[in-house]
N, C-alpha and C positions, 0 to 999 in steps of 0.2 A: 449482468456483466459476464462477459464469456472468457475474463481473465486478464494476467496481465504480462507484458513479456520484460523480462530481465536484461538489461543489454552490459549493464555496468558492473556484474557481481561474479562474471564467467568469464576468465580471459580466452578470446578466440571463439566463444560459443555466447551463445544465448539460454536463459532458461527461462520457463512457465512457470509461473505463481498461479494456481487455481482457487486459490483460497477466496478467493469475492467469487468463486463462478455462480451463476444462479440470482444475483447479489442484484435488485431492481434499478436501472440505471435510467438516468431521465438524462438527455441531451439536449442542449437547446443551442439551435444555430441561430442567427441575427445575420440581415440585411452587411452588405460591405459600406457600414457607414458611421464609422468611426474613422478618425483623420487624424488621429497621436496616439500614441502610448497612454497619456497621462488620462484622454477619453476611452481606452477600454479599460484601464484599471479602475476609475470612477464606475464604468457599467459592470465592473465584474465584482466589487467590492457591494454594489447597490445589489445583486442578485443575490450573492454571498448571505446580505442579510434578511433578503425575505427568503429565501430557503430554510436558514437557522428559525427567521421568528415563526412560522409557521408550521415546524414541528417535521420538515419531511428529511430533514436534512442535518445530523452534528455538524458541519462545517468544518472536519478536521482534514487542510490539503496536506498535512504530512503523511497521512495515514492513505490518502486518496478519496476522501469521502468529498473530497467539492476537486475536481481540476480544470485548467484554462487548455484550451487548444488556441493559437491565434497566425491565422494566415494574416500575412503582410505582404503588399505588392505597392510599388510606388510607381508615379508617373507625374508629370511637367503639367502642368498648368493646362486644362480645355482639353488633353488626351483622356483617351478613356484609359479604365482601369489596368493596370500594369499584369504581369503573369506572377503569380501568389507562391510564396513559399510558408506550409505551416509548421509553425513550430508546437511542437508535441507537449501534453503532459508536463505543462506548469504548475507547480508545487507551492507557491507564496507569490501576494502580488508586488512583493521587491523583484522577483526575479522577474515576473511576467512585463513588468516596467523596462525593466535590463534589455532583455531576450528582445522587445520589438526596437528600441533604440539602436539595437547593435547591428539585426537586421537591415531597418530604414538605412540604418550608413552602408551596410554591405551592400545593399542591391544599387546605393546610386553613384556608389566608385567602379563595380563593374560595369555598368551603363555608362559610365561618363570612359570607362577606358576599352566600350567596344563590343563589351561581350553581352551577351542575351542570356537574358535570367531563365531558367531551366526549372518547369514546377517541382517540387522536392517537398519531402516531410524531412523535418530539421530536427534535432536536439539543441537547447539549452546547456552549457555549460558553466555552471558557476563560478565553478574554480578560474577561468581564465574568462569567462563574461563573453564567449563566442560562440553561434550555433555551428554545427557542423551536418553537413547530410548525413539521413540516413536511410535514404532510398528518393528514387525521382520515379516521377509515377507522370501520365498523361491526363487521365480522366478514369469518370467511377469505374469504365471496362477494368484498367488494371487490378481493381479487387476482387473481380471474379463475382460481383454481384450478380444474383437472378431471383424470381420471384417465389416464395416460398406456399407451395400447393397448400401445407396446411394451415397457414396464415391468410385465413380472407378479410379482407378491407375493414379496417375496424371506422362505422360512421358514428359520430356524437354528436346528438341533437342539440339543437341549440334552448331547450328548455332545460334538458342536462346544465349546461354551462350554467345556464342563469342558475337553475337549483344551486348548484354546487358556489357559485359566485355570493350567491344571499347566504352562503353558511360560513364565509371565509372573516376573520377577524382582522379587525383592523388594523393593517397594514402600517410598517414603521411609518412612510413618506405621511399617509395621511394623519395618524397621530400627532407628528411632530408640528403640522399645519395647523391641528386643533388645540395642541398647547400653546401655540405662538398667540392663535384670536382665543381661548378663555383665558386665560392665565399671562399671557401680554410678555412672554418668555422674547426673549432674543433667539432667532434660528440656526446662532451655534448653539443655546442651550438645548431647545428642541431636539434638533440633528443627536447628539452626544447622552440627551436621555433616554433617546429610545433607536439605541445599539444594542440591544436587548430587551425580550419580553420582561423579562426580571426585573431589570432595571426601571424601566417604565413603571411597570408595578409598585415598587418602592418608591417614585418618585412621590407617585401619583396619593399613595395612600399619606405619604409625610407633609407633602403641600395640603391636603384637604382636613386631615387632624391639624394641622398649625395653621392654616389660613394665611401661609407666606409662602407661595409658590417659587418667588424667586429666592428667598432665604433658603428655600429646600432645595432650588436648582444650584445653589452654589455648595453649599454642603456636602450635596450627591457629589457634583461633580469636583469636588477639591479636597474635606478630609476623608471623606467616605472612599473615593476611588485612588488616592494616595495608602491608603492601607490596605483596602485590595491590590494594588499592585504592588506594594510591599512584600506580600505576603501569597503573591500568586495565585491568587482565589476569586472566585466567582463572587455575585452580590448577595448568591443564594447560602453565601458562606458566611456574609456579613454578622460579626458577634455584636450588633449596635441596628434595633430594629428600628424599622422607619415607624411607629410608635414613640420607642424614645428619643430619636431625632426630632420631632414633631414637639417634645414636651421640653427637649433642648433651646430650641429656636423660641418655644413661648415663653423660655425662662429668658433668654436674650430680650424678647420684644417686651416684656414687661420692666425692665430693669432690676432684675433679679441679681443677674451676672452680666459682667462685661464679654467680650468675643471671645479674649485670653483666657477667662475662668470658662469660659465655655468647651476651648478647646482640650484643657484639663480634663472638665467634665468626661468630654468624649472617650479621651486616653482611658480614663480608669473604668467607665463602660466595657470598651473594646478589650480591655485586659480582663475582664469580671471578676473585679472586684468589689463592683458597686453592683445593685438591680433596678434602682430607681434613678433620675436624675436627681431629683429633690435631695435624698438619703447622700447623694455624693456631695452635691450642696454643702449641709450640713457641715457633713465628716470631715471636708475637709475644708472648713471655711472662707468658703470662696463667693458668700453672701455680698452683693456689690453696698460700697460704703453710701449708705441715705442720712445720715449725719451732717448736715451743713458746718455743723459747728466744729466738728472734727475737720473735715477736709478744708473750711479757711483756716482753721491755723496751722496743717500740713504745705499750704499753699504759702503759705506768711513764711515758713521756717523754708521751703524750698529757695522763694524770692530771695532771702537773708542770704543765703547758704553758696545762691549762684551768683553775685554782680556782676558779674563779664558779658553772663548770657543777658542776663536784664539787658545790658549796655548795648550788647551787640542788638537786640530784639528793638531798641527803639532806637536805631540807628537804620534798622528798616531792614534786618537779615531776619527770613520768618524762620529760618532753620533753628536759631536760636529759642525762640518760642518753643519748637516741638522737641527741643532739647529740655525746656524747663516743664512740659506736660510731662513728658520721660521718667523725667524727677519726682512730680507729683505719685507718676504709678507704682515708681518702686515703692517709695516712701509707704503707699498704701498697702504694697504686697498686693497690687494687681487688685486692688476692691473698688477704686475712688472710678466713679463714671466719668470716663476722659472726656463726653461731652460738656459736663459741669462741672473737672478739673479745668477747663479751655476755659468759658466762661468768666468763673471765678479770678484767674490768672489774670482776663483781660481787663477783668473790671479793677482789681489792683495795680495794675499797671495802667490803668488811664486810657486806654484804646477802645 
């Protein structure tokens, strides 16, 4: 990077940032073929994440380590491509969404009231959501381009590529396809598990010690990432390892604990307070009720306890029903298996 210019921090002037100079900058242009806002922020968000997963790239746009440049040019229907105006030095892709929508309307009220769009590099303005020029330029002549004597032709063979191709790890897009055919995931679970190498990671190691992949897709993606973003942190910060998720979920599929005593479970993990799932178990007794003979007569004293809902429930309101399970789980303190609270319920009520 040969630097960065200040336009916003000098009134009247401009100043130099040299701090990245020297700094290795990878640019990549693409074909004029994208047709909305909403399709460059999809490719620009899709590239975002194979630069992060592949190691070349933090992904921070505040900082300037990933930015969007995006020329926009409109034109009617069967014309060719319209004269481009780019807008500079996109920082987030909320505003990169903004900045072309705002564009597209600007260039087809002036078209539509006469005037000819002038090529120009643009700013972004968040505060009022409009770009403004800041310089109109004709072609590459205006930058004074020429060829550099001590820069000769750099060729890369194409055995290069392949080598380098067969060292490259597998790519989010393809991942999330292979989790979809082994593991029979849905492709928002895929998509959302592997937004990160980490995450993948952790998915991958808690679905294969539990042998419940989608138990563990749902996990990841709902208490696990609710408390990361509670808490502002990464998965690699996660105080609840995809080992003992793994011994969580087996404690669920065996009927150990119900989901509720599960979610417990997690809470006092992630607080560490606990080191084992088992030992939280325990401690805090949250062993699911296997006692038949306890839970029909908690079902007997619920039945006694509601007759409205009874009445409403065989009158054909099933809300009333999951009114009278409700009852069964307080009654139990969250232990009795709601499957064989339902059950038991129906079989005393005759259904």
């Amino acid at each position: 990077d040969a630097g960065k210019s200040l336009h916003e921090d000098f009134h009247g002037m401009s100043g130099i940032d040299l701090n990245r100079a020297g700094t290795p900058l990878l640019e990549i242009v693409t074909e004029p073929d994208m047709r909305s806002s909403a399709e460059a922020v999809a490719y620009a968000r899709e590239l975002h994440k194979i630069v992060t997963w592949i190691g070349i790239c933090d992904g921070n746009m505040q900082e300037g380590s990933f930015r969007c440049d995006a020329n926009v040019s409109v034109r009617k229907p069967g014309q060719p491509l319209g004269t481009r105006r780019e807008i500079k030095n996109l920082n987030s892709f909320k505003f990169m969404q903004q900045a072309i929508d705002y564009e597209i309307r600007w260039q087809i009220e002036q078209l539509e009231d006469g005037h000819a769009i002038q090529q120009a590099t643009v700013l972004f303005d968040p505060d009022s959501g409009e770009t403004r020029a800041m310089r109109t330029k004709e072609d590459s002549a205006d930058y004074r381009y020429f060829p550099d004597p001590d820069l000769p032709p750099l060729c890369i063979s194409e055995s290069w590529i392949e080598q380098e191709r067969a060292q490259m790890p597998e790519l989010p897009r393809q991942m999330a396809e292979r989790l979809v055919a082994q593991h029979g995931l849905p492709e928002y679970d895929a998509a959302t598990l592997t937004q990160s190498p980490a995450m993948a990671a952790y998915f991958e190691q808690a679905a294969a010690a539990s042998g419940q992949p989608k138990l563990a897709s749902n996990w990841v993606m709902g208490e696990l990432s609710r408390r990361l973003n509670a808490e502002d942190i990464g998965i690699e910060a996660a105080r609840v390892s995809a080992a003992q998720l793994a011994q969580l979920i087996g404690r669920i599929q065996d009927g150990t604990i119900s989901n509720a005593a599960a979610r417990q479970v997690f809470e006092v993990l992630w607080s560490g307070e606990g080191e084992t799932v088992d030992a939280v178990i325990e401690a805090k007794g949250l062993r699911q009720m296997n006692d038949s003979a306890a839970l029909e007569k908690i079902v007997d004293e619920v039945i006694a306890a509601n007759p409205g809902n009874v009445e409403q429930f065989k009158a054909g309101k099933d809300k009333a029903f999951n009114a009278l399970v409700g009852q069964v789980m307080k009654a139990s303190r969250g232990k009795a298996n709601p499957q064989q609270a339902s059950e038991l319920l129906r079989a005393r009520l005759g259904t």
